[in-house]
C-alpha positions, 0 to 999 in steps of 0.5 A: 486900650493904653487909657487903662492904667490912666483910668485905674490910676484915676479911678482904681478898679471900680465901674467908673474905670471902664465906664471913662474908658467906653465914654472917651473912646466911643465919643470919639468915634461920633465926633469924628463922624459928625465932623465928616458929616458936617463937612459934606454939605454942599457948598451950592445948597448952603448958598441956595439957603442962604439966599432963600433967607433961612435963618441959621436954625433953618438950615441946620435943621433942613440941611445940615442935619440931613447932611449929617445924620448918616454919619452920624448913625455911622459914627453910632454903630461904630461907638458901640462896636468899640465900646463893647471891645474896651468894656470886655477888655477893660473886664479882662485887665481890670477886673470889673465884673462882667463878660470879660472878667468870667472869660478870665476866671474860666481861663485861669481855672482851666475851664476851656470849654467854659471859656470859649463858649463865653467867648461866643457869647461875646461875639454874639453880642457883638453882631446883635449890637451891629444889628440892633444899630443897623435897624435903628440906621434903616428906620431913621434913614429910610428916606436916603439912597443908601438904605433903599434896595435896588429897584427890581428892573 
């Protein structure tokens, strides 16, 4: 949020503004979590690979990635979760068309009920966007622990 008056400077109030804002933050988000991801391969496993004579491509493919990837679905979700944060706010304070712009018009008409039924509907799509990736999270996943339900005893 303190990148909007960088990004109005940059690129005035137009689309580009609020799409360098999303962009910048939501990378972030991701590479933090492919960091982790990365970072917490085994040590042993790599070793193991290593000495099984997989080539580099090999073990990124069989051990690094899958190492990875739930970070990486994680660092997705919470992308996107940021990214429709600063795009709504990013309308409000800029003024580029969209959710946040027609909350701020119904506020400054005095349009109460308007407003606030926008308002639900932002949060709406806020949890829809967090189902939509939560979906895409199981079937990518669904062959780690952390998506599979526990087993009736």
């Amino acid at each position: 949020m303190a990148l909007i008056p960088i990004a109005v400077l940059l690129y005035g109030s137009q689309l580009e503004s609020k799409l360098l804002l999303v962009v910048y933050a939501s990378f972030w988000q991701v590479l933090v979590q492919v960091l982790y991801g990365v970072q917490d391969v085994d040590p042993v496993a790599q070793d193991t690979a290593r000495a099984y004579g997989l080539g580099r491509w090999a073990r990124v493919r069989y051990l690094t990635w899958p190492t990875a990837l739930p970070y990486v679905m994680t660092g997705l979700r919470l992308a996107a979760a940021v990214a429709l944060i600063l795009a709504v706010t990013s309308e409000l304070v800029i003024g580029n068309p969209g959710l946040g712009k027609s909350i701020a018009a119904a506020q400054s008409s005095a349009a109460y009920p308007t407003t606030y039924a926008l308002v639900v509907v932002t949060g709406i799509l806020g949890v829809l966007v967090n189902v939509v990736f939560r979906a895409v999270e199981r079937r990518a996943l669904s062959w780690h622990p952390s998506q599979r339900g526990e087993l009736p005893a």
